[in-house]
C-alpha positions, 0 to 999 in steps of 0.5 A, spaced: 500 500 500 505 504 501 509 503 495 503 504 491 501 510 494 508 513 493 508 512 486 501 514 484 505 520 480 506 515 475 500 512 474 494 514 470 489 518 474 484 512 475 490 507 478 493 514 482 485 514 485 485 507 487 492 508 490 490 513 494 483 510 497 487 503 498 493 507 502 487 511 506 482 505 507 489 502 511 490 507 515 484 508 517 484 499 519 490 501 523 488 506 527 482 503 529 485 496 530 490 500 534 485 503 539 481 497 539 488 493 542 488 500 547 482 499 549 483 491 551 489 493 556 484 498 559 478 492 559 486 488 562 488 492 567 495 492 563 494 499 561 501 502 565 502 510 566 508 513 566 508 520 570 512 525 568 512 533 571 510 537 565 508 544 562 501 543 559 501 549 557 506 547 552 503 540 551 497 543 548 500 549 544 504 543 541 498 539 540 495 546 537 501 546 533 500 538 530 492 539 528 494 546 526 494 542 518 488 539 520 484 546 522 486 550 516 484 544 512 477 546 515 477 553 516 478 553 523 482 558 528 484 555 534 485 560 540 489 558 546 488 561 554 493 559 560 491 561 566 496 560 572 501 555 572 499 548 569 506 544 570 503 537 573 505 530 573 503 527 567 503 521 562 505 525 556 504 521 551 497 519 554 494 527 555 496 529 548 492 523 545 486 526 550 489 533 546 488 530 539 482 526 541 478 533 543 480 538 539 480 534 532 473 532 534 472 540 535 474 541 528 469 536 525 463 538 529 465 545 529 462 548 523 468 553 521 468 557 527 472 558 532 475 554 538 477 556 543 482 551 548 483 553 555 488 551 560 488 553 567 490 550 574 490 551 582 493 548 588 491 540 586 489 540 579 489 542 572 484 542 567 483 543 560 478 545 556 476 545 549 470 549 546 467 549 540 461 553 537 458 548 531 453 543 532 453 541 539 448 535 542 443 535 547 443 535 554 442 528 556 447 526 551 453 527 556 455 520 558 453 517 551 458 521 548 463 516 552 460 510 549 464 505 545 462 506 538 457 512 540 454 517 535 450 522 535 446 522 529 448 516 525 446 519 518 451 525 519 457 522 516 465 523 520 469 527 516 475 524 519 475 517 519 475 516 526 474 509 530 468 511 534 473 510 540 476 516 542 472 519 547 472 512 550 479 512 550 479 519 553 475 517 559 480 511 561 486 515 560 483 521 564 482 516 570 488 512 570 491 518 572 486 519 576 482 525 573 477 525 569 473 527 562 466 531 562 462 533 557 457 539 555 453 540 549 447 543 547 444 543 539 446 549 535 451 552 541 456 548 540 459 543 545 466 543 552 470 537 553 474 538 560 480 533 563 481 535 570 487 531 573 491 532 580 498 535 579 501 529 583 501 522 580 497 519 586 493 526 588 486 526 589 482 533 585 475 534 588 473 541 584 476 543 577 479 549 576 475 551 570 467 550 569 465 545 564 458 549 562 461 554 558 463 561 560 460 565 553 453 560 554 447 563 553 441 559 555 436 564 551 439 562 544 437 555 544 429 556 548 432 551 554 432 557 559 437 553 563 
């Protein structure tokens, strides 16, 4: 598949597309066999963190930087806010997909309006936020949206190929640093993802540092008055 695609220059325009498609479709049943083999060590009690004191100021704004591909591709401003010191002790690898998880969700369901990340910390926790303004889901739908394989509206079709995994993946990779992952959305306002986790490995954070209802939500927008 991969010596196809990097020779799809000298076929004719109909095999170069089938090149491209074989290469794409591969890619796609290795990411997903890659979070399904995840998913079996967290459902094994093997999944291992390995905790290190991190900026997550700069981990996000890495993260930012890595999508920020994917976010032109769709037209899509990423803004970044920090408040307080963020430095934590952190199993890089496993925030950062958290990170990639969130934020390419937020660009696919964000309709091309801006998303705004937000990274904030007190004297036991830090907490990220990540907050797009595109199609949302209801309000009753915040715990489904962690469910393996869950979708929102089955006839609205993924742009980005995922697996239907990622949220769930999330979920575990928030508790086995012993945090957590909340969601917030509402339709048409968009939807907040929050991971709050202890500074210290082994911590216990009881109240997050930031909110997970949205600070610029306006109930009166869509007729919930709440």
């Amino acid at each position: 598949s991969e010596m196809l695609y990097d020779s799809r220059d000298e076929f004719p325009p109909l095999m170069a597309r089938s090149a491209e498609l074989l290469h794409d479709e591969v890619e796609r049943f290795q990411s997903l066999l890659d979070d399904l083999l995840e998913i079996s060590r967290f459902d094994a009690g093997a999944a291992v963190l390995a905790a290190e004191p991190i900026d997550l100021a700069d981990l996000t704004q890495t993260e930012i930087d890595a999508l920020s591909g994917l976010a032109e591709r769709h037209n899509t401003p990423i803004s970044l806010q920090v408040t307080g010191p963020v430095t934590a002790e952190v199993d890089p690898r496993r925030v950062r997909r958290i990170l990639r998880n969130l934020i390419s969700n937020a660009i696919e369901h964000g309709e091309q309006k801006p998303i705004d990340v937000y990274v904030a910390g007190d004297e036991r926790g830090v907490a990220i936020a990540v907050r797009d303004h595109g199609v949302g889901f209801q309000a009753n739908q915040v715990t489904q949206v962690f469910h393996r394989f869950w979708r929102g509206d089955t006839a609205r079709a993924r742009t980005l190929g995922g697996s239907g995994l990622g949220l769930a993946i999330s979920m575990e990779d928030a508790r086995l640093h012993g945090g957590w992952l909340n969601a917030w959305g509402r339709p048409g306002q968009g939807a907040q993802f929050r991971l709050t986790l202890p500074r210290t490995q082994g911590g216990i954070v009881e109240v997050s540092p930031l909110p997970v209802m949205p600070r610029d939500y306006q109930p009166h927008l869509d007729g919930s008055g709440q």
